[in-house]
N, CA, C and O atoms as CSV, one atom per row, in Angstrom:
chain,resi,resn,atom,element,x,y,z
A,1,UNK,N,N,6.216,3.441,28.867
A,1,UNK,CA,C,7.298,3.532,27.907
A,1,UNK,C,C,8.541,2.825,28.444
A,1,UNK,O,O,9.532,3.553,28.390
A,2,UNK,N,N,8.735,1.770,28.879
A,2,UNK,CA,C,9.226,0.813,29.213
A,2,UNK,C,C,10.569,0.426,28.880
A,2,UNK,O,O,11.445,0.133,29.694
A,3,UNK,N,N,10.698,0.447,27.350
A,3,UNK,CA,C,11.571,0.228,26.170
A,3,UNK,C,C,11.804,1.794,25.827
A,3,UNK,O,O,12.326,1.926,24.720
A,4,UNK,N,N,11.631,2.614,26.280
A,4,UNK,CA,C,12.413,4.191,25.827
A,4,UNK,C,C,12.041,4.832,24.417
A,4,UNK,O,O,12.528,5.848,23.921
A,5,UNK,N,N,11.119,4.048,23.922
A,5,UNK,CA,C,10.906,4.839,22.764
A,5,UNK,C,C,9.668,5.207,22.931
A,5,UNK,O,O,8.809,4.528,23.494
A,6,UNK,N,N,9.444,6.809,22.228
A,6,UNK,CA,C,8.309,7.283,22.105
A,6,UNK,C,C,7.262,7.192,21.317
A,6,UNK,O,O,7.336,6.868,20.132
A,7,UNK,N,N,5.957,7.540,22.069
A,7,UNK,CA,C,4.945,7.343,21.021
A,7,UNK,C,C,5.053,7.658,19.127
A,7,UNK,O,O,4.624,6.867,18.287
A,8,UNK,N,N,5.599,8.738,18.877
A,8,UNK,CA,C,5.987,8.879,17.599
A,8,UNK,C,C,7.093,8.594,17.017
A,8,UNK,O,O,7.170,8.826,15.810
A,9,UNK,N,N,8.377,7.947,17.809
A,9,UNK,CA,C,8.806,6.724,17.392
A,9,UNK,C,C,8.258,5.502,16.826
A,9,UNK,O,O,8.645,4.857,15.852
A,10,UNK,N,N,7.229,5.291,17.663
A,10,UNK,CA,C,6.446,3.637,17.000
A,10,UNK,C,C,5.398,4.292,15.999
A,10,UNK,O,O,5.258,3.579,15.005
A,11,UNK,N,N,4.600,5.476,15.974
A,11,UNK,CA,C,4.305,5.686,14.638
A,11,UNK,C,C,5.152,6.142,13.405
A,11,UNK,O,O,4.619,6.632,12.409
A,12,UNK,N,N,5.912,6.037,13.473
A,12,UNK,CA,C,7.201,6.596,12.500
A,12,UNK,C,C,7.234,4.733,12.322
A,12,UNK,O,O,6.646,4.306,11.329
A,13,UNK,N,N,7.755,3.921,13.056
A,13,UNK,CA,C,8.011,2.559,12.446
A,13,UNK,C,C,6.802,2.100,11.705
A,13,UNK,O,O,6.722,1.719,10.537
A,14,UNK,N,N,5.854,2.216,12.637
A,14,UNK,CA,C,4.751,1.393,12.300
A,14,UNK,C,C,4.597,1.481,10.830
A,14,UNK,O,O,4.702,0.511,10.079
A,15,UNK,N,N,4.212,3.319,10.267
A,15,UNK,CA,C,3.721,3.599,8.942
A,15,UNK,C,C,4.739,3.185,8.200
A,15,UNK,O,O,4.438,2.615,7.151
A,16,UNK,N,N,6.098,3.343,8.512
A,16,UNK,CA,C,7.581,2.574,7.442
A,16,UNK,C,C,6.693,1.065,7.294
A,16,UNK,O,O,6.435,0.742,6.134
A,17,UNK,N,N,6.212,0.121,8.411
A,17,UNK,CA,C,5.881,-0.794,8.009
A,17,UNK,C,C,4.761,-1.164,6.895
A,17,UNK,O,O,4.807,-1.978,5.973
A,18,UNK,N,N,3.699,-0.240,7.328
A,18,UNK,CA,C,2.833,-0.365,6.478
A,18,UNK,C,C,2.982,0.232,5.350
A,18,UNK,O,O,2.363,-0.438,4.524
A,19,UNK,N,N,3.460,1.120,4.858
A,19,UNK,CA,C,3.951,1.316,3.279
A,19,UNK,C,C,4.533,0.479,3.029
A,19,UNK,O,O,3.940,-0.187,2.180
A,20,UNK,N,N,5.662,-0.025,3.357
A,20,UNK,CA,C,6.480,-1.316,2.875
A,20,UNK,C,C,5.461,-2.147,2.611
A,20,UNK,O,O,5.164,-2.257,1.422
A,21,UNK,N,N,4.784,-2.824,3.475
A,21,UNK,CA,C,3.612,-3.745,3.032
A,21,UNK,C,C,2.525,-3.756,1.855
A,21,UNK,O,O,2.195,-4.712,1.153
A,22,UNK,N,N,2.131,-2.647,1.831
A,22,UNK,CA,C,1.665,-2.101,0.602
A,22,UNK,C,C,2.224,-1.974,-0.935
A,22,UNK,O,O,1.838,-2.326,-2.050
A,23,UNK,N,N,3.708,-1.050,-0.200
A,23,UNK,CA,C,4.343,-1.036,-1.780
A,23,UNK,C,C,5.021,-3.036,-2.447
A,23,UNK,O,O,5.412,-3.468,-3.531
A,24,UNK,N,N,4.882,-3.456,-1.505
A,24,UNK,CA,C,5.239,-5.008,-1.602
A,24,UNK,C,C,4.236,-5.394,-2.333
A,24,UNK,O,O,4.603,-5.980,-3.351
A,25,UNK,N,N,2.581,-5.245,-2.149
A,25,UNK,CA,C,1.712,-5.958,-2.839
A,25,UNK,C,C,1.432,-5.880,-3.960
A,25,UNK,O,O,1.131,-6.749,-4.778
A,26,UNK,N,N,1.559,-4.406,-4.062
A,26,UNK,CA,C,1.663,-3.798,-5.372
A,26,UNK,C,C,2.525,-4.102,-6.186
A,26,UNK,O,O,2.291,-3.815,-7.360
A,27,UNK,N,N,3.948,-4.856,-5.813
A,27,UNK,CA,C,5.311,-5.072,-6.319
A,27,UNK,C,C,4.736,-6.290,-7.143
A,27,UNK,O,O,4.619,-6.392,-8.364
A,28,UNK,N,N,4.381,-7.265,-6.057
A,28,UNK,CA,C,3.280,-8.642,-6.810
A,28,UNK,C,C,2.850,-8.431,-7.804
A,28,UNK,O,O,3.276,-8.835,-8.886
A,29,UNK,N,N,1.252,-7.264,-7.450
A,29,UNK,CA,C,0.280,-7.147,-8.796
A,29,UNK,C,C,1.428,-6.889,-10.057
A,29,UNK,O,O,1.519,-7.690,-10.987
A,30,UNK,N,N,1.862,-6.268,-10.007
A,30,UNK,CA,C,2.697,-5.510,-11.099
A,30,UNK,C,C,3.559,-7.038,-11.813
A,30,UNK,O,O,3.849,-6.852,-12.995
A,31,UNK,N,N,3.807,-7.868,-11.493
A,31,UNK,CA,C,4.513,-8.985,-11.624
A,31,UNK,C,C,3.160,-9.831,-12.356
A,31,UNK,O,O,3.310,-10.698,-13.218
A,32,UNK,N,N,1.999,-9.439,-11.887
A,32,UNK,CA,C,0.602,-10.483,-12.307
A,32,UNK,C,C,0.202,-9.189,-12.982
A,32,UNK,O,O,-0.977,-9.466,-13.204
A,33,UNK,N,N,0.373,-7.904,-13.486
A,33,UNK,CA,C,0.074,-7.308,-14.861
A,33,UNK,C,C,-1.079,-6.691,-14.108
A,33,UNK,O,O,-1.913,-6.262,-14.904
A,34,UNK,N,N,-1.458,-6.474,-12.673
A,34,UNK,CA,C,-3.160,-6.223,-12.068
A,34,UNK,C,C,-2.745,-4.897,-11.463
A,34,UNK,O,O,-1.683,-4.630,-10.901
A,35,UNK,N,N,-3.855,-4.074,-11.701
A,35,UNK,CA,C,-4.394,-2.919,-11.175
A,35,UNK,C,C,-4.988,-3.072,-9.968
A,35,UNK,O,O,-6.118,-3.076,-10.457
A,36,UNK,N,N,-5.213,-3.212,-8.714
A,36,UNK,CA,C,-5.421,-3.506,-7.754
A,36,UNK,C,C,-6.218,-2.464,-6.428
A,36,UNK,O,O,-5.662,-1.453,-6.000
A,37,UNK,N,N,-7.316,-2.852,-6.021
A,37,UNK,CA,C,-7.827,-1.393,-5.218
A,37,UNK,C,C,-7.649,-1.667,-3.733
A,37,UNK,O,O,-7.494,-2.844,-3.405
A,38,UNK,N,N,-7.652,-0.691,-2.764
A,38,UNK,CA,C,-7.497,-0.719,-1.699
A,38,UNK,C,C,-7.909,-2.093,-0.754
A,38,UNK,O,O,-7.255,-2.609,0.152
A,39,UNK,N,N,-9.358,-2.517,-1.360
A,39,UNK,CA,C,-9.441,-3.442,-0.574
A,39,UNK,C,C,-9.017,-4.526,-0.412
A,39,UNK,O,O,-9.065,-5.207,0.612
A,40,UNK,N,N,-8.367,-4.881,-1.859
A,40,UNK,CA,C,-7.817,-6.355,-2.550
A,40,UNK,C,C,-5.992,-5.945,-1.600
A,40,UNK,O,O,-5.330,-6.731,-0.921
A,41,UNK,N,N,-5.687,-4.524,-1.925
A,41,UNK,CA,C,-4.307,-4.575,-0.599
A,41,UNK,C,C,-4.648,-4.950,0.766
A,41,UNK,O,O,-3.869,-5.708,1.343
A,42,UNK,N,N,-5.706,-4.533,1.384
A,42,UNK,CA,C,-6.004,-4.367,2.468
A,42,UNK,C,C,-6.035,-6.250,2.815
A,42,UNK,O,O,-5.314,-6.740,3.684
A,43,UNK,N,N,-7.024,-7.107,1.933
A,43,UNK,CA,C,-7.149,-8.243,1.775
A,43,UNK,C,C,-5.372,-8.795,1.804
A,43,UNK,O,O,-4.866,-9.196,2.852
A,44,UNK,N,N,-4.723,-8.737,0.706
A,44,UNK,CA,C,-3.423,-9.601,0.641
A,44,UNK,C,C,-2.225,-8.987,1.810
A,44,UNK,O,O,-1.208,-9.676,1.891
A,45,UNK,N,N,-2.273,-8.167,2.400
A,45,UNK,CA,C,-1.664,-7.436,2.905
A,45,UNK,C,C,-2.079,-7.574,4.335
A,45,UNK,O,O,-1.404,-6.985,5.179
A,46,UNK,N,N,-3.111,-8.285,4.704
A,46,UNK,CA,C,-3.663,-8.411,6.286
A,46,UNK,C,C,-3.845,-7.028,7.166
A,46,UNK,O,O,-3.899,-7.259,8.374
A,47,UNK,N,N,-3.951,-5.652,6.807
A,47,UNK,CA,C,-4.102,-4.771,7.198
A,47,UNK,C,C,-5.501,-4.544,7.656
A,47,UNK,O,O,-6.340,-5.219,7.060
A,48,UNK,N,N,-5.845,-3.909,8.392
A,48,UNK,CA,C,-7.435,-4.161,9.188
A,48,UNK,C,C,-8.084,-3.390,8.573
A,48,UNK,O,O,-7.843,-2.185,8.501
A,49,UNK,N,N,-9.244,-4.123,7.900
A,49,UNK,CA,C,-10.495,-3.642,7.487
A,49,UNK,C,C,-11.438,-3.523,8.682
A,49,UNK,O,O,-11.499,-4.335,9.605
A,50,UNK,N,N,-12.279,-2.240,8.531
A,50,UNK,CA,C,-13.377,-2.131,9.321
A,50,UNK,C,C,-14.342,-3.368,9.035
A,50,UNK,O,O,-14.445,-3.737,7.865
A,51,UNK,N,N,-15.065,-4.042,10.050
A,51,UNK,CA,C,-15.724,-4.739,9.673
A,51,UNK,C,C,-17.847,-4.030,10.140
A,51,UNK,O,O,-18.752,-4.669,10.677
A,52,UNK,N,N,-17.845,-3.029,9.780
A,52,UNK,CA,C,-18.819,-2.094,10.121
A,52,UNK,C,C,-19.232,-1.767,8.504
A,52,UNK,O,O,-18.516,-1.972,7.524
A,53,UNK,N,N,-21.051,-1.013,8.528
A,53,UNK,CA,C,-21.989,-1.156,7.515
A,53,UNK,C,C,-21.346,0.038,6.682
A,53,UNK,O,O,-21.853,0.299,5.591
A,54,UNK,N,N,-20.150,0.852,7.180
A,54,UNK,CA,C,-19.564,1.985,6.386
A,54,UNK,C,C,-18.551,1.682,5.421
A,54,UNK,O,O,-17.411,1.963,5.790
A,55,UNK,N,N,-18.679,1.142,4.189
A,55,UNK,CA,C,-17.963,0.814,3.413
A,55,UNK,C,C,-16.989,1.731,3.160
A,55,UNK,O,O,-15.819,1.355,3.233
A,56,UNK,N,N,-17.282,3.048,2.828
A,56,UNK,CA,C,-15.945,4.101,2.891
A,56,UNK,C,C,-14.710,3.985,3.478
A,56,UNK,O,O,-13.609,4.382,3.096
A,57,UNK,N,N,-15.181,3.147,4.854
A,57,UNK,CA,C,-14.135,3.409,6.209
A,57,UNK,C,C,-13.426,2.067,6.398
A,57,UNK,O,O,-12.623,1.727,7.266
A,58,UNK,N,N,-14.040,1.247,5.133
A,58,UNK,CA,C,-13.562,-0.536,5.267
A,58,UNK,C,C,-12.026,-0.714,5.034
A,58,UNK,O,O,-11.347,-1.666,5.419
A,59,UNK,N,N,-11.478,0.712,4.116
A,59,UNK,CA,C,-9.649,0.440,3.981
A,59,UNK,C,C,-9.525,1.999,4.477
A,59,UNK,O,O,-8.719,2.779,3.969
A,60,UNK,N,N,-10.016,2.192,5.052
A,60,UNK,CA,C,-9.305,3.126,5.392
A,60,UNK,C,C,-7.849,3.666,6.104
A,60,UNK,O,O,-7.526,4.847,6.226
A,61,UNK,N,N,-7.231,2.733,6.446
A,61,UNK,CA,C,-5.827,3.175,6.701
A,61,UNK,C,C,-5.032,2.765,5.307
A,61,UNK,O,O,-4.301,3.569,4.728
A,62,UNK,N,N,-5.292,1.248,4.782
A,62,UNK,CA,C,-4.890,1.548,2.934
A,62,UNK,C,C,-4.709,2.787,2.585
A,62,UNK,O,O,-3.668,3.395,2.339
A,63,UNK,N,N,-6.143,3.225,2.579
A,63,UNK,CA,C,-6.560,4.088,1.726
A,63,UNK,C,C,-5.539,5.497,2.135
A,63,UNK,O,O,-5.259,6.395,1.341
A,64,UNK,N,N,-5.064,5.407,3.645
A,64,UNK,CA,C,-4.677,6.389,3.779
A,64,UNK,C,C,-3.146,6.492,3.167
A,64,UNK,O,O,-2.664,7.483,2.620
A,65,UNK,N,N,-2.504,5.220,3.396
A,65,UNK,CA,C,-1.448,5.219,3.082
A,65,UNK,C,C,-1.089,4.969,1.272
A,65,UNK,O,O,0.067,4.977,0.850
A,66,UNK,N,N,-1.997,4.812,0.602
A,66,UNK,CA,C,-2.193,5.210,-0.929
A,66,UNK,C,C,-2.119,6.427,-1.109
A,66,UNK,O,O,-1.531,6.547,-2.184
A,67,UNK,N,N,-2.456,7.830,-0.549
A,67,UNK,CA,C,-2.629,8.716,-0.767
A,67,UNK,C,C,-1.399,9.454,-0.602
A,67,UNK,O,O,-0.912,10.253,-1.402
A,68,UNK,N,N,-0.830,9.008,0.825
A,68,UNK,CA,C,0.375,9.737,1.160
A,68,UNK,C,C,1.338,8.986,0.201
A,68,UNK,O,O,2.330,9.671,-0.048
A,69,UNK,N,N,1.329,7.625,-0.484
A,69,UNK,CA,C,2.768,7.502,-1.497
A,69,UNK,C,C,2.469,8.280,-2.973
A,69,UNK,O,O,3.297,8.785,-3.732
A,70,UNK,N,N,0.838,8.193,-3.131
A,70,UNK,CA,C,0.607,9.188,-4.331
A,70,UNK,C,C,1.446,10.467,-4.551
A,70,UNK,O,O,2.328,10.640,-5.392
A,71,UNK,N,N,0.946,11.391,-3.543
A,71,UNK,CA,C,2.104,12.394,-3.097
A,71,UNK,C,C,2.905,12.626,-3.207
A,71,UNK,O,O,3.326,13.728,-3.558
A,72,UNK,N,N,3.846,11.079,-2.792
A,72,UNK,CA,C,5.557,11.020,-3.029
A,72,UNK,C,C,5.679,10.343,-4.533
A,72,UNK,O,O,6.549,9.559,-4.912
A,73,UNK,N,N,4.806,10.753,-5.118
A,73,UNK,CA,C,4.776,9.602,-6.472
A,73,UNK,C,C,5.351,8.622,-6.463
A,73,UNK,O,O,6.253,8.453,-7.284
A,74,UNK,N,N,5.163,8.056,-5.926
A,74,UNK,CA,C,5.481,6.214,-5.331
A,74,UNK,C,C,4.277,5.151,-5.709
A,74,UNK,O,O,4.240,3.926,-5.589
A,75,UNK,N,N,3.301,6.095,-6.215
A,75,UNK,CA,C,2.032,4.787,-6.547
A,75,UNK,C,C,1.491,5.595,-7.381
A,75,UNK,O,O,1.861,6.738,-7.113
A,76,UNK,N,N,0.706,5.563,-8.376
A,76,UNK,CA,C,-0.424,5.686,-9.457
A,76,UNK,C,C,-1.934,5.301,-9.356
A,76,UNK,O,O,-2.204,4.201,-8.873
A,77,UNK,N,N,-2.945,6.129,-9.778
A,77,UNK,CA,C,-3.881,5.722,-10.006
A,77,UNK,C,C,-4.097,5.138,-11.306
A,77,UNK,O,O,-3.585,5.798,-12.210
A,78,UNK,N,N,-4.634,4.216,-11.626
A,78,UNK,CA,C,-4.987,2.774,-12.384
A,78,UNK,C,C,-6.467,2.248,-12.750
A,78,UNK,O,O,-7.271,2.403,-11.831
A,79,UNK,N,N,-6.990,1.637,-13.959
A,79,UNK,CA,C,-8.307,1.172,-13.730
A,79,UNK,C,C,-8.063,-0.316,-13.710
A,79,UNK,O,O,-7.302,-1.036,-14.357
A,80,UNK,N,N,-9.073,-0.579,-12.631
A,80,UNK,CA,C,-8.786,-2.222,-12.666
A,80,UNK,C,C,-9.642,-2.849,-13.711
A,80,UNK,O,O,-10.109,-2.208,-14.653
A,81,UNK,N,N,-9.821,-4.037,-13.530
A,81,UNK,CA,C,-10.179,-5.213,-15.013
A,81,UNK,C,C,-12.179,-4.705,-14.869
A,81,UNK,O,O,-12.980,-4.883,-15.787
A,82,UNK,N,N,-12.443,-4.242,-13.834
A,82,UNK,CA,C,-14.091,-3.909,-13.361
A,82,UNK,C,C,-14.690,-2.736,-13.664
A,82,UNK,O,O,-15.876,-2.445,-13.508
A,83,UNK,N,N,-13.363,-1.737,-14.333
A,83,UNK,CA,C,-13.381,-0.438,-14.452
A,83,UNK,C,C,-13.503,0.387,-13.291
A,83,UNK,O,O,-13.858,1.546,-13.502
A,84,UNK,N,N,-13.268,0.012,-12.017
A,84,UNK,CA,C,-13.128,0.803,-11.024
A,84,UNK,C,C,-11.758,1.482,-11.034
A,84,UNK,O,O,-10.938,1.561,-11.949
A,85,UNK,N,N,-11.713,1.998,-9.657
A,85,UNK,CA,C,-10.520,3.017,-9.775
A,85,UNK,C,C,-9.562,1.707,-8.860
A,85,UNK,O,O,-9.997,0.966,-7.979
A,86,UNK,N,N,-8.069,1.763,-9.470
A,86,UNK,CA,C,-7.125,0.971,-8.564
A,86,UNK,C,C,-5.750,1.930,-8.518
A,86,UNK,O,O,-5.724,3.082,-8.951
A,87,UNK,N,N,-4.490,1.158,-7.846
A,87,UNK,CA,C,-3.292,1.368,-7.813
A,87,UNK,C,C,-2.444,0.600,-8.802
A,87,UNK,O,O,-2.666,-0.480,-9.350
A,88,UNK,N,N,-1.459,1.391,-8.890
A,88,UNK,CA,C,0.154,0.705,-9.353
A,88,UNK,C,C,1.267,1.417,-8.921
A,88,UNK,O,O,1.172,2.629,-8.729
A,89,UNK,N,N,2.370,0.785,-8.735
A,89,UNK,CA,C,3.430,1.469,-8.622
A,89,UNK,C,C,3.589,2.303,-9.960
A,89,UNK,O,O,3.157,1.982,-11.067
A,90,UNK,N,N,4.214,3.301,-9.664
A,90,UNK,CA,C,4.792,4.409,-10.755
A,90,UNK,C,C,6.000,3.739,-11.337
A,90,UNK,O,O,6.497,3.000,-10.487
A,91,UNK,N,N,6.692,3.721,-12.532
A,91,UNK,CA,C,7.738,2.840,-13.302
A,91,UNK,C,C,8.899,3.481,-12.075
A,91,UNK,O,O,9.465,2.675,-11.336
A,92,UNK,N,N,9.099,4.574,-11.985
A,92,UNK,CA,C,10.652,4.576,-11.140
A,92,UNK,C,C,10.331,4.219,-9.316
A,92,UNK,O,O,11.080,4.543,-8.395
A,93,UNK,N,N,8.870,3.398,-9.183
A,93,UNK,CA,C,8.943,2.904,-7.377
A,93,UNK,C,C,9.179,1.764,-8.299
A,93,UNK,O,O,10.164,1.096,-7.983
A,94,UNK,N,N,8.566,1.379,-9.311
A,94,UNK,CA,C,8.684,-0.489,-9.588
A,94,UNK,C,C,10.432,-0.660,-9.999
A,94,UNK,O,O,11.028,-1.706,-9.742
A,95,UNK,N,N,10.999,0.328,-10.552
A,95,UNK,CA,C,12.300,-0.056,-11.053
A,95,UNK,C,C,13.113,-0.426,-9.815
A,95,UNK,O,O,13.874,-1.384,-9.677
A,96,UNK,N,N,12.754,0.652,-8.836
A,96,UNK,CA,C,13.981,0.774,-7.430
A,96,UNK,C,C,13.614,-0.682,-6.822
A,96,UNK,O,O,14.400,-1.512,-6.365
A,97,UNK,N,N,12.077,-0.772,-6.954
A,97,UNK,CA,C,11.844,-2.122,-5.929
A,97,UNK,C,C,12.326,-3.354,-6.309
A,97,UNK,O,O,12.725,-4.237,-5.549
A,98,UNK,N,N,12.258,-3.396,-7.963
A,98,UNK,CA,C,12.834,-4.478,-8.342
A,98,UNK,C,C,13.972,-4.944,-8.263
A,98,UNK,O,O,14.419,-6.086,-8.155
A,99,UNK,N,N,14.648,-3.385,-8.361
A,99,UNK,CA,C,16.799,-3.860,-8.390
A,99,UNK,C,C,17.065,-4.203,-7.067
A,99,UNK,O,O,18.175,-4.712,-6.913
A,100,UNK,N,N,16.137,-4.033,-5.703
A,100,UNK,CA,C,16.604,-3.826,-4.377
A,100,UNK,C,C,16.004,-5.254,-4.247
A,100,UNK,O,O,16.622,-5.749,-3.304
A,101,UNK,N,N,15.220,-6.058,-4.659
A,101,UNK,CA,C,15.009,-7.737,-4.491
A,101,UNK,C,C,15.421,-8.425,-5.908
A,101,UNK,O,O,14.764,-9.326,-6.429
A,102,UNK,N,N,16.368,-7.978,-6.341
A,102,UNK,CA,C,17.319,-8.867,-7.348
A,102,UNK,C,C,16.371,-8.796,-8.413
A,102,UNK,O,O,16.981,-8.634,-9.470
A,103,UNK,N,N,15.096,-8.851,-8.585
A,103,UNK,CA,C,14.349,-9.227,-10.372
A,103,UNK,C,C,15.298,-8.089,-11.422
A,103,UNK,O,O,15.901,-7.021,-11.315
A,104,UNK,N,N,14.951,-9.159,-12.504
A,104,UNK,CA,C,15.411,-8.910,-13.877
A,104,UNK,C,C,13.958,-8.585,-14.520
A,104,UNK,O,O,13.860,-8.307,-15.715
C-alpha cells in the first residue's frame, strides 16, 4: 500500500468506474433507440468477459453491476429487438445524464 490508500478505497473507485462505464453505454443505446444486454455492455464497454464454456459467468461483473443500479433505479429492464431480456436507463438516470453532458 505504497500510495496510502486502502484496499476498499480502490474498490469504492474502481465500481464508481465501472457504473459510470456502463451507465455511459447505455447513455449511447438510448441515443440509438436500443435495448441492450449485458453482453453487448460488456462488449462496448471493454469490461472482462469470462472467456470459459460457462456462459452464465461470461458478464458477470456487468451483470453484477446492472443489478446493483436496478436497485438504485438507475437502469430498467427492457426487451431487446431478439426478444431477450436487456437494459435501459430509467427516464430520470437518462434526463440527469443528459443535462450533465450538455444534450438537448
Amino acid at each position: 500500500m505504497s500510495n496510502g490508500i486502502r484496499p476498499r478505497q480502490h474498490a469504492r473507485l474502481g465500481m464508481f468506474y465501472l457504473e459510470e462505464s456502463v451507465l455511459d453505454v447505455l447513455l449511447e443505446s438510448k441515443y440509438e433507440g436500443e435495448c441492450i444486454g449485458a453482453a453487448e455492455i460488456s462488449r462496448r464497454s471493454g469490461i472482462f468477459r469470462s472467456r470459459g464454456d460457462v456462459d452464465a459467468m461470461n458478464d458477470a461483473i456487468v451483470h453484477g453491476i446492472l443489478v446493483k443500479l436496478h436497485e438504485e433505479n438507475r437502469v430498467q429492464r427492457c426487451k431487446q429487438t431478439n426478444n431477450r431480456g436487456g437494459w435501459k436507463l430509467t427516464d430520470k438516470e437518462f434526463t440527469e445524464r443528459r443535462d450533465d453532458v450538455g444534450f438537448d
